[in-house]
MARKOLFI-256485 format. One record per residue (C-alpha): x, y, z; residue number from 1; residue in three letters. Coordinates in Angstrom, 3 decimals. Example, Ala and Ser with C-alpha at 12.3 -4.5 7.8 and 13.67 -1.06 7.14 Angstrom:
BEGIN
(node (12.300,-4.500,7.800),1,'ALA')
(node (13.670,-1.060,7.140),2,'SER')
end
This chain:
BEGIN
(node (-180.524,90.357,119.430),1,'UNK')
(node (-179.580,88.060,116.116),2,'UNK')
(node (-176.787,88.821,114.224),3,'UNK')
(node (-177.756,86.953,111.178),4,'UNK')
(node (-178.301,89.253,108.786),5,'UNK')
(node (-174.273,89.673,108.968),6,'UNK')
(node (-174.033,86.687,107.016),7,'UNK')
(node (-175.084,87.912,103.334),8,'UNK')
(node (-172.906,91.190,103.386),9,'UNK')
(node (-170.085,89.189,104.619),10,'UNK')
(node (-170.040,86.271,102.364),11,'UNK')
(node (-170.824,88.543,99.026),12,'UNK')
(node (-168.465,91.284,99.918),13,'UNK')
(node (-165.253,91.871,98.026),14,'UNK')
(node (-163.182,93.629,100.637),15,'UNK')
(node (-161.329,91.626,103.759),16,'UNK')
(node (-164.030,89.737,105.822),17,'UNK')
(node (-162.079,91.445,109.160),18,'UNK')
(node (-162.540,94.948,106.886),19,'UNK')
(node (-166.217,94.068,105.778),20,'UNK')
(node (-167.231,92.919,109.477),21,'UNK')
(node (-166.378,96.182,111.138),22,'UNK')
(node (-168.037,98.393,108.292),23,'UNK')
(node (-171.175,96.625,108.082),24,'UNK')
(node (-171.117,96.850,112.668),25,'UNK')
(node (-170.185,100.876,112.343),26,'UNK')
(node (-172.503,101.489,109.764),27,'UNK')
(node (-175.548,99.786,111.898),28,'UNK')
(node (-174.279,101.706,114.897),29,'UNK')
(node (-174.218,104.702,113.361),30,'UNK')
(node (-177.585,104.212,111.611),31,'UNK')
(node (-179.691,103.318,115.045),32,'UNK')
(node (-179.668,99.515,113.871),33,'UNK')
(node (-177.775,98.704,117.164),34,'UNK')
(node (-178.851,101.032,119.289),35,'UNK')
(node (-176.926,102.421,122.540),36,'UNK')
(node (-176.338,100.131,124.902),37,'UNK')
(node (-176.661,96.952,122.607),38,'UNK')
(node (-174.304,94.318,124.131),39,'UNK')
(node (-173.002,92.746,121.513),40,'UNK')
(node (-171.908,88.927,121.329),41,'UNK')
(node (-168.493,87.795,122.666),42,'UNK')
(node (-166.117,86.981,119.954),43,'UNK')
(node (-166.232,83.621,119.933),44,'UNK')
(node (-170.056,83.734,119.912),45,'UNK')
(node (-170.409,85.812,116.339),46,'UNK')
(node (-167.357,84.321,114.839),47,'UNK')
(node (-169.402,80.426,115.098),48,'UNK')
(node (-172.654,82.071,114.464),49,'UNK')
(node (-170.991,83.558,111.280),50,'UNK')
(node (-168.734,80.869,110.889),51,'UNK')
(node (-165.168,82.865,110.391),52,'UNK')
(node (-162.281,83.229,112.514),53,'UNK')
(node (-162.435,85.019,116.227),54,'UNK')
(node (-159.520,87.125,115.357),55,'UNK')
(node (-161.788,88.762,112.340),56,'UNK')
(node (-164.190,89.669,114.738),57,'UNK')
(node (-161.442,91.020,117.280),58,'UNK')
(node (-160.496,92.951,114.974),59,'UNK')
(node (-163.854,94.916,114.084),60,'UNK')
(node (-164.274,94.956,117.825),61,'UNK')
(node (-160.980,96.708,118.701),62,'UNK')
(node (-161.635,98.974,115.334),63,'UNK')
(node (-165.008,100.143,116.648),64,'UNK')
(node (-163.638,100.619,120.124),65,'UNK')
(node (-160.786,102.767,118.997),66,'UNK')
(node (-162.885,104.722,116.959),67,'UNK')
(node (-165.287,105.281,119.856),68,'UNK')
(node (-168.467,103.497,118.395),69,'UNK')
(node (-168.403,100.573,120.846),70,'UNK')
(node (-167.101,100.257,124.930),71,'UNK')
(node (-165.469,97.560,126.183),72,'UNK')
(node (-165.318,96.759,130.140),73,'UNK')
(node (-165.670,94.622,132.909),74,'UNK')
(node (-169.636,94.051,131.254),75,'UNK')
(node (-168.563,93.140,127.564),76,'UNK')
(node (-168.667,94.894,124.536),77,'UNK')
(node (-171.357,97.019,124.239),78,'UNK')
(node (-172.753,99.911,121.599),79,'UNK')
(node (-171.769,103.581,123.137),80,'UNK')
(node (-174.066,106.307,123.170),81,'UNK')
(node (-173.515,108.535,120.553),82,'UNK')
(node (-175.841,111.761,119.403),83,'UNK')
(node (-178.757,111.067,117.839),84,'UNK')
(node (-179.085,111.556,114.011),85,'UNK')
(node (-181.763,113.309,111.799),86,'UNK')
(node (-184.220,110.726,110.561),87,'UNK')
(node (-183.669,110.336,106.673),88,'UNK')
(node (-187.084,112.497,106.494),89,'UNK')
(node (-186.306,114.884,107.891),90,'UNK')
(node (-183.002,115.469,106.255),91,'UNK')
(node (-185.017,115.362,102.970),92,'UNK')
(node (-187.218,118.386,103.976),93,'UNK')
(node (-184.104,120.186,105.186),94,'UNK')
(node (-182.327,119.943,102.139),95,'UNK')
(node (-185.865,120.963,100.151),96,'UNK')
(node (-185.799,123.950,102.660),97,'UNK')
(node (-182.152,125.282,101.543),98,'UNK')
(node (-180.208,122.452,103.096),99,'UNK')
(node (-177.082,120.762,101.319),100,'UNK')
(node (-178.980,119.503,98.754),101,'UNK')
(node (-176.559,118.836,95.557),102,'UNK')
(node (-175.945,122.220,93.996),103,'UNK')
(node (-176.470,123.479,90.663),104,'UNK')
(node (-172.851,123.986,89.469),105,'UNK')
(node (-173.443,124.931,85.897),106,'UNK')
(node (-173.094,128.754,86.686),107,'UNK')
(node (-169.845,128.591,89.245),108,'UNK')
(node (-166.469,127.250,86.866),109,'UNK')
(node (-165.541,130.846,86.911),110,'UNK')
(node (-161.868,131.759,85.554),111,'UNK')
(node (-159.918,132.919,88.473),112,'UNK')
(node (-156.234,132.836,89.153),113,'UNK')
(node (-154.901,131.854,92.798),114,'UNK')
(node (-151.358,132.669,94.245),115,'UNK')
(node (-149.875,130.710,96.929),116,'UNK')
(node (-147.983,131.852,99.998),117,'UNK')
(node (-144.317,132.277,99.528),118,'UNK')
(node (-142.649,128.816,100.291),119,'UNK')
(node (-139.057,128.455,102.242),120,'UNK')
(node (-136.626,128.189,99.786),121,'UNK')
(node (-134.975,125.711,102.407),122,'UNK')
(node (-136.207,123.020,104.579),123,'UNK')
(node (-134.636,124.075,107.898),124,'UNK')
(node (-134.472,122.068,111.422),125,'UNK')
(node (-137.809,122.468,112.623),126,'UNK')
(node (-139.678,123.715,109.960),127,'UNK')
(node (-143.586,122.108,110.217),128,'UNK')
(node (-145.163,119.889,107.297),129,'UNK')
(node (-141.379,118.836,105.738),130,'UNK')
(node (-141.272,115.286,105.040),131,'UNK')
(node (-137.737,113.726,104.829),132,'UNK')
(node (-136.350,114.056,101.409),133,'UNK')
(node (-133.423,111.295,101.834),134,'UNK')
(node (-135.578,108.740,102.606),135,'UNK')
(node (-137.754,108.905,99.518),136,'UNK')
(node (-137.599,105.600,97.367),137,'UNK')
(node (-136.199,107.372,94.484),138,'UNK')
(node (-135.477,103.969,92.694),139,'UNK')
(node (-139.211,103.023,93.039),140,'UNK')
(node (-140.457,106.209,91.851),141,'UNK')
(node (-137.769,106.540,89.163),142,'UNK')
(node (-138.689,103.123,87.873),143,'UNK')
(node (-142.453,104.309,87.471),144,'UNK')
(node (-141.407,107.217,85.811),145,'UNK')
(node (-139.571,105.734,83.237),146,'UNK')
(node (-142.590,103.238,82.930),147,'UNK')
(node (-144.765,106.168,82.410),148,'UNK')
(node (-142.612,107.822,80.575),149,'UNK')
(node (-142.168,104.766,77.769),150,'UNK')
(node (-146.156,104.454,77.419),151,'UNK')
(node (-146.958,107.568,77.268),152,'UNK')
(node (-149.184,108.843,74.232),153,'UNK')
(node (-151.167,111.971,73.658),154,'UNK')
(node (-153.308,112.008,76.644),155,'UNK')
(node (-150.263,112.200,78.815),156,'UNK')
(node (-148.896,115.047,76.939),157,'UNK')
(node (-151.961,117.312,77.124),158,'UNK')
(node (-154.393,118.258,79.848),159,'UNK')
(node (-155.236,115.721,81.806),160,'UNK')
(node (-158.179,114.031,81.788),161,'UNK')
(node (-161.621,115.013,83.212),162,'UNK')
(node (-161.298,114.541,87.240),163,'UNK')
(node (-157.193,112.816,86.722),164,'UNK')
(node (-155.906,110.099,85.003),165,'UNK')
(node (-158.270,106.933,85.209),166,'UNK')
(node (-155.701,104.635,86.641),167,'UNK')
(node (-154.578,106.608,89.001),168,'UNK')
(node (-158.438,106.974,90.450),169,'UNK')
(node (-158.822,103.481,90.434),170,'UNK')
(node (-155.428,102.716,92.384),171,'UNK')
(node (-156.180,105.776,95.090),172,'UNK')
(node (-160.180,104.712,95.294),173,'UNK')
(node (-158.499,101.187,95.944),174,'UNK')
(node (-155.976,102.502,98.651),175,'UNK')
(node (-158.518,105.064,100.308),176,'UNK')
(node (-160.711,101.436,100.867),177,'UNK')
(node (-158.000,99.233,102.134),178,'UNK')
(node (-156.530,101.658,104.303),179,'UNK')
(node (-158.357,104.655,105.443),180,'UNK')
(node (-161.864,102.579,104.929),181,'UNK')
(node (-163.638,104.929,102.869),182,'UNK')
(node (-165.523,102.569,100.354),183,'UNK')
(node (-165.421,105.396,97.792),184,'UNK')
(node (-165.440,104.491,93.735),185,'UNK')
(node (-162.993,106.043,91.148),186,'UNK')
(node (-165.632,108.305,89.910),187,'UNK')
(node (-165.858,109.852,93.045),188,'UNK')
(node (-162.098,111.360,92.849),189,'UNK')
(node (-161.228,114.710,91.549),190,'UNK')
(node (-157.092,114.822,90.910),191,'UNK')
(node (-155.900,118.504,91.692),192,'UNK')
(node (-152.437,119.829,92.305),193,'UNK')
(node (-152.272,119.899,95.491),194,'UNK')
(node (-154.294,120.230,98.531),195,'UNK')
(node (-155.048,124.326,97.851),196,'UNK')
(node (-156.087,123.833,94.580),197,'UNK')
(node (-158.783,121.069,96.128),198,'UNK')
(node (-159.597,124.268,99.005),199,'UNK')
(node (-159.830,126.620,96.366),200,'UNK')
(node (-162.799,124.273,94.181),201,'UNK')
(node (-164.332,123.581,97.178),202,'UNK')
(node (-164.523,127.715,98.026),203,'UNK')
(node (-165.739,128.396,94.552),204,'UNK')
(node (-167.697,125.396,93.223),205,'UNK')
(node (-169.708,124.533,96.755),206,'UNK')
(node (-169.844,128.314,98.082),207,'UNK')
(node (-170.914,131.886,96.280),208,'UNK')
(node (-169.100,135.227,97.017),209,'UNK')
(node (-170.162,136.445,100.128),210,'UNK')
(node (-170.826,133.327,101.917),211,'UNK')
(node (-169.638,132.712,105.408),212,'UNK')
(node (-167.287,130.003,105.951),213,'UNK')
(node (-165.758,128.570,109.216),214,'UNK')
(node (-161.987,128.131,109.561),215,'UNK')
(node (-160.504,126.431,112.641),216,'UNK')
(node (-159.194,129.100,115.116),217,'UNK')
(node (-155.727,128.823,115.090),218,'UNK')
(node (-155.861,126.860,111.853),219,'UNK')
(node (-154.653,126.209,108.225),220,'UNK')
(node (-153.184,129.591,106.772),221,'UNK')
(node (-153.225,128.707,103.520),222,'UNK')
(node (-156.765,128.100,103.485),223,'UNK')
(node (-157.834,130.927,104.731),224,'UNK')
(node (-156.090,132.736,101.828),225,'UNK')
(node (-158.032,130.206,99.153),226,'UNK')
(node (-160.990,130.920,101.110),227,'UNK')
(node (-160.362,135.162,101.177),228,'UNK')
(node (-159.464,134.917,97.148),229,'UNK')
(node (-162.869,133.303,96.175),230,'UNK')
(node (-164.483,136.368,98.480),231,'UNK')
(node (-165.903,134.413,101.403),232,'UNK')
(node (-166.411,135.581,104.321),233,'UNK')
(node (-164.335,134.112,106.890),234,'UNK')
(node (-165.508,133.146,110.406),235,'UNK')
(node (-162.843,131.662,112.947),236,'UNK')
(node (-164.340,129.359,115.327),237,'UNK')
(node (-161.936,128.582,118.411),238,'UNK')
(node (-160.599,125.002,119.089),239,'UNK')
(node (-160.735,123.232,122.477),240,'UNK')
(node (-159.175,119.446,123.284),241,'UNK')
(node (-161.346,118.195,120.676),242,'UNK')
(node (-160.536,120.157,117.924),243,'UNK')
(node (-163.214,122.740,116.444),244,'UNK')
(node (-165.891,123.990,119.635),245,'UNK')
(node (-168.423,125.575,118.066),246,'UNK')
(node (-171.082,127.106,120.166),247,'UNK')
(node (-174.538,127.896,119.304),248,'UNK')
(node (-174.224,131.094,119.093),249,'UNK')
(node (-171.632,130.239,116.290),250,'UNK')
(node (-174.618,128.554,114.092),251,'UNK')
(node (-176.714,131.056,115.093),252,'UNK')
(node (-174.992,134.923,114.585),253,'UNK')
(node (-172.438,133.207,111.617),254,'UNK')
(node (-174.727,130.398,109.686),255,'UNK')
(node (-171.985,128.693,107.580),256,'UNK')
(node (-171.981,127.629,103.522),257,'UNK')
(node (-168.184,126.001,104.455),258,'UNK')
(node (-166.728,124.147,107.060),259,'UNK')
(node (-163.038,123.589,107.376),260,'UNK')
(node (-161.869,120.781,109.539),261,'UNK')
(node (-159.018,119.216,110.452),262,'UNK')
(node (-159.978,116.741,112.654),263,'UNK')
(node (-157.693,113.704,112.546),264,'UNK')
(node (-154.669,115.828,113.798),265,'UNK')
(node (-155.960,119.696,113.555),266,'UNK')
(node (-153.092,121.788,112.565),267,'UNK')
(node (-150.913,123.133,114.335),268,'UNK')
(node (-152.331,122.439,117.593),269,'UNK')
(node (-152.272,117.970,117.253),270,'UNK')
(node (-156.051,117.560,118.760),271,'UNK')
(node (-158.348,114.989,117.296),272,'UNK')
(node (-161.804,115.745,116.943),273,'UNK')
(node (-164.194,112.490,118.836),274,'UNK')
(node (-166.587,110.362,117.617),275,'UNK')
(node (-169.118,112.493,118.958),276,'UNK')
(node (-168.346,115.940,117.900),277,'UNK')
(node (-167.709,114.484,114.433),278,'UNK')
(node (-171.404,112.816,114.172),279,'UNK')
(node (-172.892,116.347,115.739),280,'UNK')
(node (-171.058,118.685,113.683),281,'UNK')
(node (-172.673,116.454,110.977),282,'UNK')
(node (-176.448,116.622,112.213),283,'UNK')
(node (-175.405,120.707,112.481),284,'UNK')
(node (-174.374,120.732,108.786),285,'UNK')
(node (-177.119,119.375,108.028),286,'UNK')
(node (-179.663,121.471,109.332),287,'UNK')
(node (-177.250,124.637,108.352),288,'UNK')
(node (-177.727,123.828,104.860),289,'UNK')
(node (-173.779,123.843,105.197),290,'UNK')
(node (-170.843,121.559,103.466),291,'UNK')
(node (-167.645,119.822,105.387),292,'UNK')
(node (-164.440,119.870,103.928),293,'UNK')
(node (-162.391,117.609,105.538),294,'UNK')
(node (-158.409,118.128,105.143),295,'UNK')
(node (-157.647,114.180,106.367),296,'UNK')
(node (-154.236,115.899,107.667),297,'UNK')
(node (-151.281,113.890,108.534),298,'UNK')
(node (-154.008,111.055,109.309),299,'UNK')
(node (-150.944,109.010,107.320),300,'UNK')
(node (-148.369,109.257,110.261),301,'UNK')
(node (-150.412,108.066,113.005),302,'UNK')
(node (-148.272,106.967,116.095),303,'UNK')
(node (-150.156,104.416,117.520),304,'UNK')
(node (-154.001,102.022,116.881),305,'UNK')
(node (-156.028,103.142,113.739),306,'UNK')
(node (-156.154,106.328,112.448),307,'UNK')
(node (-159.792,107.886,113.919),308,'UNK')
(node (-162.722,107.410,111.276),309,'UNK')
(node (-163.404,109.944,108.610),310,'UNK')
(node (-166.060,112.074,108.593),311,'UNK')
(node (-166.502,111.335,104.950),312,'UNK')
(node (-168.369,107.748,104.993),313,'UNK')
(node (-169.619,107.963,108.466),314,'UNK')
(node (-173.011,108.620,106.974),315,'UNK')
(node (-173.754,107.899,103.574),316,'UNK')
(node (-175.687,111.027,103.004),317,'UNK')
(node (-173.200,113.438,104.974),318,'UNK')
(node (-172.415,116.698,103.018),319,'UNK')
(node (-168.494,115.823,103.353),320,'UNK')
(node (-166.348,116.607,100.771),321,'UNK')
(node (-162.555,114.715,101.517),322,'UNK')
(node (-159.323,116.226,101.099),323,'UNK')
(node (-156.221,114.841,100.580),324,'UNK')
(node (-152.779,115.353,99.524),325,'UNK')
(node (-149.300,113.640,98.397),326,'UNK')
(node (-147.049,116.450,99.820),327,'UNK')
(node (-146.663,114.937,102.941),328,'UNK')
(node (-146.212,111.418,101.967),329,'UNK')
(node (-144.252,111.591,98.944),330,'UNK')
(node (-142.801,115.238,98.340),331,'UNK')
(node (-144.317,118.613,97.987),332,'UNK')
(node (-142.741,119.166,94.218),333,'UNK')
(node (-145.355,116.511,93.372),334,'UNK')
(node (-148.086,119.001,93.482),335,'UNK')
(node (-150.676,116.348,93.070),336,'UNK')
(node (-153.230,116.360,95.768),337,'UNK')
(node (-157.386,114.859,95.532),338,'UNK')
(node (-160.881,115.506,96.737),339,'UNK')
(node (-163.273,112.613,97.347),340,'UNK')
(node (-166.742,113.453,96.705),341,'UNK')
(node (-170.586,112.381,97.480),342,'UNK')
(node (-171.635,110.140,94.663),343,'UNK')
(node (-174.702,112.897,93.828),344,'UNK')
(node (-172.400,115.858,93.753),345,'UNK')
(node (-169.024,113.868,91.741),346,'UNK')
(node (-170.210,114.003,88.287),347,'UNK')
(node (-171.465,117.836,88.064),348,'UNK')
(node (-168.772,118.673,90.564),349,'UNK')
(node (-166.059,117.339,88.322),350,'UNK')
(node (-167.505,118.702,85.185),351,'UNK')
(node (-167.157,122.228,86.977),352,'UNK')
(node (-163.523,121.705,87.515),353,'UNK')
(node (-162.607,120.954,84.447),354,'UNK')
(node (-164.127,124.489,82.919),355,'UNK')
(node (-162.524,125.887,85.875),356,'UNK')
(node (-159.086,124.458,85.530),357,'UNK')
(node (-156.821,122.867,82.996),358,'UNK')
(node (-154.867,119.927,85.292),359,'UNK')
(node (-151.603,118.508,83.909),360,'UNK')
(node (-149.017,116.250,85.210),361,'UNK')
(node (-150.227,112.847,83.277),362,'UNK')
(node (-146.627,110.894,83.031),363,'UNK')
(node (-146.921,111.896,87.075),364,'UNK')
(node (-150.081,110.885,87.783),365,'UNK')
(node (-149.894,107.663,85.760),366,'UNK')
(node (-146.971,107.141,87.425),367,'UNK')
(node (-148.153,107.617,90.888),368,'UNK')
(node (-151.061,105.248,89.873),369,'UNK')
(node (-148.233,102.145,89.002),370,'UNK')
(node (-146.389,103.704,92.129),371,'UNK')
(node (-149.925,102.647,94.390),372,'UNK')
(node (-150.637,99.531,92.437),373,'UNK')
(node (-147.276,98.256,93.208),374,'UNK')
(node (-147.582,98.224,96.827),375,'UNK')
(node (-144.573,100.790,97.091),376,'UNK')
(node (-146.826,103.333,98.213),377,'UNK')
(node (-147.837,101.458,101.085),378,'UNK')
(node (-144.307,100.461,101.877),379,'UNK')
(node (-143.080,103.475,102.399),380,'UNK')
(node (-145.977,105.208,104.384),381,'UNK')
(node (-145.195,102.029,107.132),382,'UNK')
(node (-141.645,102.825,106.891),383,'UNK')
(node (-142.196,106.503,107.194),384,'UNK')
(node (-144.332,105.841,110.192),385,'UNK')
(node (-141.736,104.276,111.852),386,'UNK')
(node (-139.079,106.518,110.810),387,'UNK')
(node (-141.314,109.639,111.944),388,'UNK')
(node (-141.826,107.760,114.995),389,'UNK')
(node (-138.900,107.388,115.930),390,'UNK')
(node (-137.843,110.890,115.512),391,'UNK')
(node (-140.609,112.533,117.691),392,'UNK')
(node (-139.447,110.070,120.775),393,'UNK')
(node (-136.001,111.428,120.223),394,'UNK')
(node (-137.283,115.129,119.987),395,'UNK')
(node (-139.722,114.894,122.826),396,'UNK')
(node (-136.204,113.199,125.130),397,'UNK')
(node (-133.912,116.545,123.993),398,'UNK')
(node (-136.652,119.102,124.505),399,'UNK')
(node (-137.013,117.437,128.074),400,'UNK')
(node (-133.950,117.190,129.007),401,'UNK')
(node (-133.320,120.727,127.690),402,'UNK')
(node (-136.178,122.593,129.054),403,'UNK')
(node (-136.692,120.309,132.462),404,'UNK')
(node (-139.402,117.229,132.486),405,'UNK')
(node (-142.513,120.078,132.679),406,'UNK')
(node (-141.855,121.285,129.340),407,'UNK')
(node (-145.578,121.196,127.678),408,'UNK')
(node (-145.657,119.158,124.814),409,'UNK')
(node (-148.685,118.409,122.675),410,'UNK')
(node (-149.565,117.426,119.242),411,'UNK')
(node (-147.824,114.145,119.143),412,'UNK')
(node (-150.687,111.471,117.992),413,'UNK')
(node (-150.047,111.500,114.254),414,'UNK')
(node (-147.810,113.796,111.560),415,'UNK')
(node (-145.000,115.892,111.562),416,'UNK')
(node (-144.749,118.093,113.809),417,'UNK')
(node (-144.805,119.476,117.735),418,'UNK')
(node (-146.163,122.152,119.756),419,'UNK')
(node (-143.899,123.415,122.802),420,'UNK')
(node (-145.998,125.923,124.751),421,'UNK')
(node (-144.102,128.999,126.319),422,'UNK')
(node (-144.303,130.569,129.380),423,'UNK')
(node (-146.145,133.876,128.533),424,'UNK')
(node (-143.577,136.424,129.238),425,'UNK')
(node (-141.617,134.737,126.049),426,'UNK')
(node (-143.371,135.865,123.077),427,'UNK')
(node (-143.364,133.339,120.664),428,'UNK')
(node (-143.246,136.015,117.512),429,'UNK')
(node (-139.896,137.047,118.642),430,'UNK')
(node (-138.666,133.274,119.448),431,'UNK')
(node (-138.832,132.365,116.184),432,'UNK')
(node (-137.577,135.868,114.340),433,'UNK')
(node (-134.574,135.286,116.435),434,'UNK')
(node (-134.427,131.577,115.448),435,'UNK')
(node (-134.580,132.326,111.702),436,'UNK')
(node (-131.772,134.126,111.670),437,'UNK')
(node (-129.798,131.279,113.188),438,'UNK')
(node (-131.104,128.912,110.444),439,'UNK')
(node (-134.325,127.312,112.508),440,'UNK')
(node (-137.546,126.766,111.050),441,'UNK')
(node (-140.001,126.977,114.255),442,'UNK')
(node (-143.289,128.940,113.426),443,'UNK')
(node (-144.804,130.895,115.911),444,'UNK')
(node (-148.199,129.002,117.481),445,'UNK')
(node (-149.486,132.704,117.525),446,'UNK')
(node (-149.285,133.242,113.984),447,'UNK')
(node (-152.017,130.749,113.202),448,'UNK')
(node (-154.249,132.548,115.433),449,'UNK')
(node (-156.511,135.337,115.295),450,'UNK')
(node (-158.079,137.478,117.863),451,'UNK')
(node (-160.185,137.203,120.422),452,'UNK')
(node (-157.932,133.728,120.748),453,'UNK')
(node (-154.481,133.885,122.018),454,'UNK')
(node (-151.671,130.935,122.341),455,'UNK')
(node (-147.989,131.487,122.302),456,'UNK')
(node (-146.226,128.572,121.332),457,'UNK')
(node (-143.703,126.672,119.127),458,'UNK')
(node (-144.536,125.083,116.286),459,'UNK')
(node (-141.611,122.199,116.060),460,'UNK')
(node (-141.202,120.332,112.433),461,'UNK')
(node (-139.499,116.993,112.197),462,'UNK')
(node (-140.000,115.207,109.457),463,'UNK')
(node (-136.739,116.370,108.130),464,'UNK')
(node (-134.739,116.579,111.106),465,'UNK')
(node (-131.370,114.837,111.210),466,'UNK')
(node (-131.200,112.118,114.202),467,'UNK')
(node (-127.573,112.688,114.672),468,'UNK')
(node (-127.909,116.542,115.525),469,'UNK')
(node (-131.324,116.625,117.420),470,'UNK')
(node (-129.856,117.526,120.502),471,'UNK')
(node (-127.420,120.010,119.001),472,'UNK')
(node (-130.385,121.768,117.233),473,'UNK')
(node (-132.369,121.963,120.483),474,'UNK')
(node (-129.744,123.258,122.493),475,'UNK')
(node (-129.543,126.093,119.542),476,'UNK')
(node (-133.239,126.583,119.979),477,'UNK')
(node (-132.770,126.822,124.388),478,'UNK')
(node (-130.382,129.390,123.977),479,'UNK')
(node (-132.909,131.433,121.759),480,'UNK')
(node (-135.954,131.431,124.362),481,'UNK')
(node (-133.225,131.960,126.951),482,'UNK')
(node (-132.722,135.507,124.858),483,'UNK')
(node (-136.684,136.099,124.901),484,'UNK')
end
């Protein structure tokens, strides 16, 4: 097979040839363009017939092999089999027969007012989700806010602007391309405060009251409350090593509006939803007449190799909506989070929220915006990843050494936080009631969970967890299962 119509994309394309190379190769794998079991050139074939370097074309190779859309052996480098998608057609008539067509959202900016859960007044040792305040560039950030601060003008001082201040769309659209490889445009970015605000539009703008919608089983608790308050109907769908299982009897007894996903590093339990199950649970949307919203959690901190692909952008025509927030990365004060939507539903989408909502925080989020333009953002998530890295090697050696070399670990590919599972005659509720009192943050794995599913577990936190006492905090937490 030719590869020559690589050669216009590349050469006209503004982003990285290396970047460009490995989009325009996923997107014709994932389109049926190179079908399964295409063997594709070697390296230094395509990089003369396209006349760049080999090591762009490594690159895009390694990409799509981490991301599970090629398979490299003994053979060469060939296209993996992957489900088969809808034809374009038939997605058409699905959507003209009640599929996820682009709603009408003229009727749905209701005025409703949403609590959050309590918060910890503290950050304790072990508590999940806490980044590490010291090591937050508070020179950088300062700098930007006095920036912001000295320009600022009328629009900074009142509401913010319809979907967020336009530089700091541009900057994130920008970032979201370069880094997680989203290809998304500034008008396709709503600015919210904070991640449950974004859950909360999503439940009311995309969903009506009484629809069903699917929350991972254990899962995100805060969602669920988002979800409860804008009177959906909640179904939990259990997890398995993949992330979210559902069955057909799932699609068939509980037909969803909503689907909540976490599938970069599903929280709490760590797993990371495939290549596969994220292109089927699309072609299942699809044909439910349902919407994804995908909470890109702690896809930031990965450990090691790229960060899996996003179900946003894997098809063009997905019904993804992209979630994403600066509470992790930055600090949770910040209260400045984002949703990334389909270019059909942005515009009516974003008109919705702003009858629905009055967003503020301008010196912030023109701040943030110099704060990404700068580079500093970037900087410090590579730092962070290191930092964080480090710190989860040194928690995984105490636990070990603590609770013997079979101590069951899991969770560990990206973010901030571990999952110790306990023997079952140690109930995890009363582990961590006993631990609070002793000034440890661990969350019970049970508490994310609801019935007929049943783990018992630790959730383990350690983005703010000193170095210089991790063994002295775990030895504090051994001596509280020892009293289960």
């Amino acid at each position: 097979m030719e590869f020559d119509w690589l050669l216009t994309p590349l050469a006209g394309d503004s982003l990285p040839r290396q970047r460009a190379l490995h989009l325009r190769l996923r997107e014709a794998v994932l389109s049926g363009r190179l079908p399964a079991d295409t063997r594709l050139p070697a390296s230094r074939r395509l990089a003369a017939t396209l006349g760049i370097a080999r090591n762009t074309v490594l690159f895009a190779y390694e990409q799509l092999v981490a991301e599970g859309c090629l398979v490299a052996d003994c053979r060469g480098t060939r296209v993996a089999r992957l489900p088969a998608r809808a034809g374009r057609e038939e997605r058409e008539g699905m959507n003209a027969r009640g599929g996820a067509a682009t709603p009408d959202l003229s009727q749905r900016a209701v005025v409703a007012t949403q609590h959050e859960p309590a918060r910890d007044a503290e950050a304790l040792p072990f508590s999940p989700g806490v980044p590490d305040f010291g090591a937050f560039p508070f020179h950088s950030w300062r700098a930007c806010l006095e920036r912001a601060w000295k320009d600022a003008g009328w629009r900074q001082l009142g509401y913010a602007a319809q979907g967020g201040d336009p530089a700091l769309r541009e900057a994130l659209a920008a970032h979201l391309t370069s880094v997680r490889g989203l290809v998304v445009e500034a008008g396709q970015i709503l600015i919210t405060s904070g991640s449950q605000m974004a859950l909360d539009l999503c439940a009311r703008l995309l969903a009506d009251h009484g629809d069903t919608v699917w929350a991972e089983n254990p899962g995100y608790l805060a969602a669920r409350v988002a979800f409860g308050l804008a009177g959906l109907r909640i179904h939990d769908v259990a997890l398995d090593a993949e992330g979210l299982c559902a069955t057909d009897q799932d699609w068939r007894q509980h037909p969803p509006r909503l689907i909540l996903v976490t599938p970069s590093h599903q929280y709490p339990t760590g797993a990371v939803m495939s290549l596969a199950r994220r292109l089927a649970l699309i072609e299942r949307a699809v044909r439910a007449g349902a919407w994804i919203v995908e909470d890109d959690y702690d896809s930031e901190f990965r450990r090691a190799g790229p960060a899996p692909p996003a179900l946003f952008g894997l098809q063009s025509d997905a019904p993804v909506v992209y979630v994403g927030t600066f509470s992790k990365t930055l600090y949770p004060g910040l209260r400045l989070g984002y949703l990334v939507l389909p270019r059909g539903l942005a515009p009516d989408f974003i008109h919705a929220a702003a009858h629905a909502t009055r967003a503020g925080q301008g010196v912030e989020q023109r701040a943030l915006a110099d704060f990404i333009q700068r580079g500093f953002y970037t900087s410090h998530l590579r730092r962070m990843r290191g930092l964080y890295s480090r710190r989860q090697a040194l928690l995984r050696l105490a636990l070990q050494e603590a609770f013997g070399p079979g101590a069951q670990l899991s969770g560990g590919e990206a973010g901030l936080h571990l999952v110790m599972t306990l023997p079952e005659r140690i109930a995890d509720g009363g582990v961590a009631e006993r631990a609070s009192r002793i000034g440890l943050g661990v969350r019970a794995l049970s508490a994310y969970a609801r019935p007929p599913v049943h783990c018992n577990g630790l959730v383990l936190g350690y983005g703010n967890l000193d170095e210089d006492n991790v063994a002295e905090a775990v030895r504090r937490l051994k001596a509280v299962v020892a009293g289960g």
